[in-house]
N, C-alpha and C positions, 0 to 999 in steps of 0.2 A: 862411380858405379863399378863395384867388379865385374872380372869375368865371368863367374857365375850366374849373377842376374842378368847380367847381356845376354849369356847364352840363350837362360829361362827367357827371355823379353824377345828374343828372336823366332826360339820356338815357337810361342804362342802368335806373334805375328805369320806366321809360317801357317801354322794351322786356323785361324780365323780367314787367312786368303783362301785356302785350301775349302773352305767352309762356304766362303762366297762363291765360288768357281760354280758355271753350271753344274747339273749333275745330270750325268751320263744313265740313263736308264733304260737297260735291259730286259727286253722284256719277250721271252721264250714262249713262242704257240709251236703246236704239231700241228704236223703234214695233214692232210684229208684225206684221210684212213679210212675203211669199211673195220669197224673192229669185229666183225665175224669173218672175215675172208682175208684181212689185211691186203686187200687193196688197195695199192697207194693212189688218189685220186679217181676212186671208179666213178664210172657211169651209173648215175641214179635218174629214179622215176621219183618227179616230187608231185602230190596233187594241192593244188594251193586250193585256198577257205578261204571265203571271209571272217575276218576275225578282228578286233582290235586291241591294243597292248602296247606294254611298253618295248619303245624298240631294243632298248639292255634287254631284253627278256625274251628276245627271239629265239623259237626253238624251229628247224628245221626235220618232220618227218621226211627222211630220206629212204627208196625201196634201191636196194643194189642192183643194178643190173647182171653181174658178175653171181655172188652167189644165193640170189632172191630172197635175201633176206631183208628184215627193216629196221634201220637203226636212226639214230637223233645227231642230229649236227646242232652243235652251239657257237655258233659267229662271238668270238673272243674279241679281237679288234677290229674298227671298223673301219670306212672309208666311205666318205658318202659322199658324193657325185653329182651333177645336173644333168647330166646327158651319158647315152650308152655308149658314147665314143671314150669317156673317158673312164666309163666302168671299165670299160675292155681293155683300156692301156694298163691300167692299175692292174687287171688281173692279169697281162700278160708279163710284167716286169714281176710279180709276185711269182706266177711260175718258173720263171728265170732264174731268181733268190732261192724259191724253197725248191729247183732241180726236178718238179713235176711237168708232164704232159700238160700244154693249154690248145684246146680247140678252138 
């Protein structure tokens, strides 16, 4: 075999491991904005319904506390939980991450 084919024969081994390797995926949400006030993480008034739906499809009516206005939260990734001890850790290690205020 020459060189050249070894070369080619090492590359592709090279890139077929490269292929199998987990893959790293990045996946970018934003802060919890008012987009009329840019409020980072404000204070809202939510009024919950009954209603039923698919949970991907959740939209959240949110009123700003800050500047009384009403805008729509869309839950991008989620985390779902058995108990409210461990909602509340998840959210506080998330304030932590994305540098916002957790009450």
């Amino acid at each position: 075999m020459d060189a050249e084919m070894k070369s080619l024969l090492e590359r592709g081994v090279s890139a077929v491991e490269r292929l199998a390797e987990d893959p790293v995926i990045h996946m970018e949400t934003a802060p919890p904005v008012c987009p009329n006030c840019d409020r980072k993480n404000p204070v809202v008034r939510v009024e919950e319904s009954s209603a039923t739906g698919l949970l991907g499809e959740f939209v959240i009516q949110c009123h700003c506390q800050h500047c009384d206005y009403v805008f729509y939260g869309i839950p991008i990734q989620w985390n779902c939980v058995k108990t409210t001890s461990q909602a509340s850790e998840i959210l506080k290690e998330r304030a932590e991450l994305s540098g916002y205020e957790h009450s």
